[in-house]
C-alpha positions in Angstrom: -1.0 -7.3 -29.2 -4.7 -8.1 -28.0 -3.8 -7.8 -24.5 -1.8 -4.3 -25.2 1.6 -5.8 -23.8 4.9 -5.8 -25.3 6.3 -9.0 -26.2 9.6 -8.7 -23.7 7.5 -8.1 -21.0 5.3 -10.8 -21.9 8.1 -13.2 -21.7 9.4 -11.8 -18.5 6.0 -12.7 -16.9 5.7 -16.4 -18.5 9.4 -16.9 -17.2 7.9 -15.7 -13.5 10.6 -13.0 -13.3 10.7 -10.6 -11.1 8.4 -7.8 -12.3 5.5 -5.5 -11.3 1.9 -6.5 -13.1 -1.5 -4.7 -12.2 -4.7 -6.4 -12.1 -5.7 -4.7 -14.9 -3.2 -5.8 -17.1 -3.6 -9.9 -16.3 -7.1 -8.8 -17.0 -6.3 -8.1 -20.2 -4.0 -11.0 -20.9 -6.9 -13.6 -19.5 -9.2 -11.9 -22.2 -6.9 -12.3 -24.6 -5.6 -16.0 -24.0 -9.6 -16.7 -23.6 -9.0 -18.2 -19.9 -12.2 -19.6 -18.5 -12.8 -18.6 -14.7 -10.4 -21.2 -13.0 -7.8 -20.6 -15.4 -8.3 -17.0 -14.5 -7.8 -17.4 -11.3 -4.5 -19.7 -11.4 -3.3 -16.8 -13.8 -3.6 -13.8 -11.3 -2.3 -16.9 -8.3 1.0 -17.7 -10.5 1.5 -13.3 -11.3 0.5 -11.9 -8.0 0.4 -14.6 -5.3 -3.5 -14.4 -5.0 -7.2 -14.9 -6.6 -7.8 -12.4 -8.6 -10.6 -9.8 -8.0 -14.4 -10.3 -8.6 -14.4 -10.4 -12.2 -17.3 -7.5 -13.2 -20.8 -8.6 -14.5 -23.7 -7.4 -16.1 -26.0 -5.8 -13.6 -28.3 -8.8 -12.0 -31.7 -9.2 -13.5 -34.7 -8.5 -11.6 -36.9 -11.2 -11.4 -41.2 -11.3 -11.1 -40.2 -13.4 -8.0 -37.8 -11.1 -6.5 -40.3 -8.3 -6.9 -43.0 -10.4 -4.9 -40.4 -11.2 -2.5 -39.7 -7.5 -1.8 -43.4 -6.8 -1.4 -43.9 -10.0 1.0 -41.6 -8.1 3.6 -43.2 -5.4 6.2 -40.0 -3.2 6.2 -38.3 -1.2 3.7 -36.4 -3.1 1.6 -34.4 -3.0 -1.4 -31.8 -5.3 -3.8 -28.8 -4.0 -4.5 -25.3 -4.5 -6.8 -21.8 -5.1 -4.8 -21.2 -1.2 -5.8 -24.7 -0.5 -4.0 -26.6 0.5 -6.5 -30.0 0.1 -6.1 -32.0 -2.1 -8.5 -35.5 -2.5 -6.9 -37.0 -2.1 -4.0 -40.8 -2.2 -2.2 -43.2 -0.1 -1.7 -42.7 0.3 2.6 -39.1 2.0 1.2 -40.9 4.2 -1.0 -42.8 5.1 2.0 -40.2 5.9 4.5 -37.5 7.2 2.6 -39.3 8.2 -1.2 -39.6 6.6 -4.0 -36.1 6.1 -6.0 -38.4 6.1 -9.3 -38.0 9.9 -8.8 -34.2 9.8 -9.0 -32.4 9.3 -11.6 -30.7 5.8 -12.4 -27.5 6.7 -11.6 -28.0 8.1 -8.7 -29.9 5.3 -7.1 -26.6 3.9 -4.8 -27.0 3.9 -1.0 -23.7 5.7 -0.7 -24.5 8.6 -3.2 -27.7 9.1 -1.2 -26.3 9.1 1.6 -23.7 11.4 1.4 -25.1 13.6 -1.5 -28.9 13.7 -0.8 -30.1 16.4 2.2 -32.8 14.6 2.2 -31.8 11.4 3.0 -29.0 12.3 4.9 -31.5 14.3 6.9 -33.8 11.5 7.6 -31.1 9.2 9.1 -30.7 11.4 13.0 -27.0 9.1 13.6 -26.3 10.1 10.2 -22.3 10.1 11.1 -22.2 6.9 12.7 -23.9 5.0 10.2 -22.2 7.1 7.6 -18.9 6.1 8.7 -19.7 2.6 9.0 -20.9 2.8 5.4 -17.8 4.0 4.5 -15.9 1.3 6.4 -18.1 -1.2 4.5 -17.3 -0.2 1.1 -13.9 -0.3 1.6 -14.4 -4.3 2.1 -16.1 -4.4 -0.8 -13.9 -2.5 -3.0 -11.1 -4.2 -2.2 -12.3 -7.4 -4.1 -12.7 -4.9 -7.2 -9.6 -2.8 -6.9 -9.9 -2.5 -10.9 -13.3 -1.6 -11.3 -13.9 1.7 -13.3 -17.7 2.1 -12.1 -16.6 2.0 -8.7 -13.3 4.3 -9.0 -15.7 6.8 -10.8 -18.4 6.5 -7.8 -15.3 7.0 -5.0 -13.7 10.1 -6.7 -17.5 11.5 -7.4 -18.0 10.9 -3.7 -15.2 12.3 -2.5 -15.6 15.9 -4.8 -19.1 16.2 -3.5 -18.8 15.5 0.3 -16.1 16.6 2.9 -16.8 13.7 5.2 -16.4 10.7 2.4 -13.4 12.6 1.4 -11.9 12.5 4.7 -12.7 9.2 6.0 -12.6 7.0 2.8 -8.5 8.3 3.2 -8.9 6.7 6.9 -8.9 3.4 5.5 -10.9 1.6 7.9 -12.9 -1.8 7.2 -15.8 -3.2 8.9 -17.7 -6.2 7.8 -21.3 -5.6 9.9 -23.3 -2.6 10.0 -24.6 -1.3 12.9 -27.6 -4.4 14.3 -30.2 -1.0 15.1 -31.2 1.7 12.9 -33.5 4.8 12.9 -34.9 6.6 10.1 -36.8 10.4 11.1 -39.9 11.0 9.4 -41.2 14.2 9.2 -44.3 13.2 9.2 -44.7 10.7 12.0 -41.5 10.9 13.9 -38.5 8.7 14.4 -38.8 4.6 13.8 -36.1 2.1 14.9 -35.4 -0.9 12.5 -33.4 -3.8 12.1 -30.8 -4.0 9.6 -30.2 -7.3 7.9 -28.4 -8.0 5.0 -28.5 -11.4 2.7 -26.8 -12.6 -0.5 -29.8 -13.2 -3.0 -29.7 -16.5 -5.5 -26.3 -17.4 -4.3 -24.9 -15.0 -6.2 -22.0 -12.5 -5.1 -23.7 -10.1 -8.0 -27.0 -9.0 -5.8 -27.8 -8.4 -2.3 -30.8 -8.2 -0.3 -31.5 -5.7 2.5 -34.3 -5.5 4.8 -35.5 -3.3 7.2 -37.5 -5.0 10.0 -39.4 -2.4 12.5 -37.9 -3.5 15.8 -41.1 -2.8 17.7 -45.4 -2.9 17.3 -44.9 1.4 16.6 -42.3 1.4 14.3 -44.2 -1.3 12.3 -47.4 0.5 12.9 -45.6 3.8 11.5 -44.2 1.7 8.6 -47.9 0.4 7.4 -49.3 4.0 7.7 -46.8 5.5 5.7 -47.2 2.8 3.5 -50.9 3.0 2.6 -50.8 6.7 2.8 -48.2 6.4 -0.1 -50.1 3.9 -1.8 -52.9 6.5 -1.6 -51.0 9.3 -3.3 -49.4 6.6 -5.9 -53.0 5.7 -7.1 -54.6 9.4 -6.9 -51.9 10.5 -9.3 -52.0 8.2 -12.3 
């Protein structure tokens, strides 16, 4: 009853019969039975021949030290969640591509900008390649969390508002790197080339860093203008 299963059923799957179960459904039936993490995953290995997928946490907590990590770093960077939402990031990314303060919570996910802000999208000049290879990404990562309802909702959202997601997300492709080299336009002082590096922070699967590193003495040089002419504006308006 707690699980929302009938009881026949429930007996066909402890007798390992030959039946269908979802994800979402052992789900249920490991919160129910109260299954700690390796139980939950011999559960979903017994029913479907395979670990389950990442079971869905709380969003990370941002820490002082991450926050003076961030600001220790030249390039944009940022911290993320596995569905790419943005949870903080430093003040050389508020420089270069604005300040995510400005945009709502829910729209702070690299994807969602990407595709749904002309802005952003206009600021990035190989916007299809990297787009695509955003979308390739993704797919890797929503494939450990088939099941999960914030990231269904984000991938029909996505593909309602933009032609392109809608038409390659149904491609299926799957890429694990992004592309080594990126560039970022800038209305105000040109185009910059950066290094794209990507780390898992704490050890944990729940929050990922990425940094920006200018990939030459002008891009850098563009970066720390930017930067203190946004500090400037940052400390004229309060």
């Amino acid at each position: 009853m707690l699980a929302g299963v009938g009881i026949t059923w429930y007996t066909w799957l402890e007798q390992g019969r030959d039946i269908q179960v979802s994800a979402l459904v052992l789900e249920r039936i490991a919160r129910a039975l109260r299954l700690g993490e390796a139980e939950r995953t011999h559960l979903f290995i017994l029913a479907q021949n395979r670990p389950p997928p990442l079971a869905v946490r709380a969003l990370p907590e941002v820490t002082p030290a991450h926050r003076r990590l961030l600001e220790s770093l030249a390039g944009p960077a940022y911290l993320a969640t596995p569905r790419w939402d943005v949870i903080a990031w430093n003040s050389s990314l508020s420089a270069v591509f604005g300040d995510l303060s400005a945009v709502p919570a829910e729209r702070r996910n690299m994807l969602w900008l990407v595709f749904a802000s002309a802005d952003h999208r206009a600021a990035i000049p190989d916007w299809e390649a990297d787009a695509r290879g955003m979308v390739a990404r993704f797919r890797l990562e929503f494939g450990r969390r088939r099941d999960d309802r914030d990231f269904l909702a984000l991938i029909d959202e996505l593909r309602g508002v933009s032609p392109e997601f809608h038409r390659w997300w149904a491609e299926q492709d799957v890429a694990r790197r992004p592309l080594a080299t990126k560039r970022f336009h800038s209305a105000k002082v040109g185009t910059m080339e950066f290094e794209q590096t990507n780390f898992v922070a704490d050890e944990t699967a729940d929050l990922r860093l990425t940094v920006y590193t200018p990939l030459d003495g002008r891009t850098a040089h563009l970066v720390e203008r930017l930067r203190r002419s946004w500090e400037k504006r940052r400390l004229t308006s309060r």
